[in-house]
N, C-alpha and C positions, 0 to 999 in steps of 0.2 A: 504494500500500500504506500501511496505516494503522500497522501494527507496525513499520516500520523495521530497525533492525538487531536488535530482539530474537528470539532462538530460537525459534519457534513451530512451530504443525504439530502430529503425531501423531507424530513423530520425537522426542523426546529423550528416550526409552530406547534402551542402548546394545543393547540386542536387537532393536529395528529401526531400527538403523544410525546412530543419535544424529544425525541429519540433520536437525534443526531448523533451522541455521543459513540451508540451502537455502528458505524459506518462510517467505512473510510471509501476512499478513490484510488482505484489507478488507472492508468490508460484505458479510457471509456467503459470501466465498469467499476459499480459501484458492489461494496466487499461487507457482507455482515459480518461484526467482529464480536456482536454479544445477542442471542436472542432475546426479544422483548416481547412482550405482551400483544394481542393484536393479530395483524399478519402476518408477523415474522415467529410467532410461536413454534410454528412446527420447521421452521427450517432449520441447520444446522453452521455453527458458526463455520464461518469460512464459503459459504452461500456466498456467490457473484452473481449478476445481470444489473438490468440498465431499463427504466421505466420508459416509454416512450411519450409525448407531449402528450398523442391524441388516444394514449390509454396502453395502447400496445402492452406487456408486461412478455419478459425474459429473465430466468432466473434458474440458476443451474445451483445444485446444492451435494460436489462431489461426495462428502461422507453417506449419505442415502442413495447415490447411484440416481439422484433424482430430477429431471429438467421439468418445470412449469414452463408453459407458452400460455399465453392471453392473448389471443388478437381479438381485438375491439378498435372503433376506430368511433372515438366520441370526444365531442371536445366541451362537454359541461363537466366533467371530472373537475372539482377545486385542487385536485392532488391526485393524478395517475397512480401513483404507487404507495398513493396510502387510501386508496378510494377502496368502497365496499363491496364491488364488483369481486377485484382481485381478492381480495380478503376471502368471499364466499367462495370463488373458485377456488385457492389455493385448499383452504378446509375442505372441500369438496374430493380435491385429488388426495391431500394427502390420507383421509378417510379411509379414500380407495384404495390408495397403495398398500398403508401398511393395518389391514383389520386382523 
């Protein structure tokens, strides 16, 4: 990770959960460094991908052998990658992966 210990992410609004601290950056992908509460419950740290404007979501989570893909293409999301879409689908798969 190229950010270090700065706050980063889509997270530092305290309306999607001020979780910046959890995320760093490296070259165009964004690195979970601590699961939190929410959407990122079920992934595993060291989770990578990259939100896209109009929703898109990519997110690969090597310790689960486990890739999410979300294509949506909406642009009333207030936050792509903390909206309740992905949220619901990511619960949804991982449900299904590991019952």
């Amino acid at each position: 990770m190229h950010t270090g210990g700065l706050p980063c992410g889509f997270y530092q609004k305290e309306e999607f959960g001020s979780h910046g601290k959890n995320y760093g950056w490296g070259i165009g992908a964004c690195v979970l460094k601590e699961p939190h509460e929410g959407l990122a419950k079920m992934l595993s740290t060291g989770t990578f991908g990259h939100g896209d404007a109009w929703g898109t979501q990519a997110w690969i989570d090597p310790k689960k052998e486990a890739i999410y893909v979300l294509m949506v293409q909406r642009a009333n999301f207030p936050n792509s990658d903390a909206s309740p879409v992905r949220e619901a689908f990511q619960n949804a798969a991982a449900k299904a992966l590991w019952k």
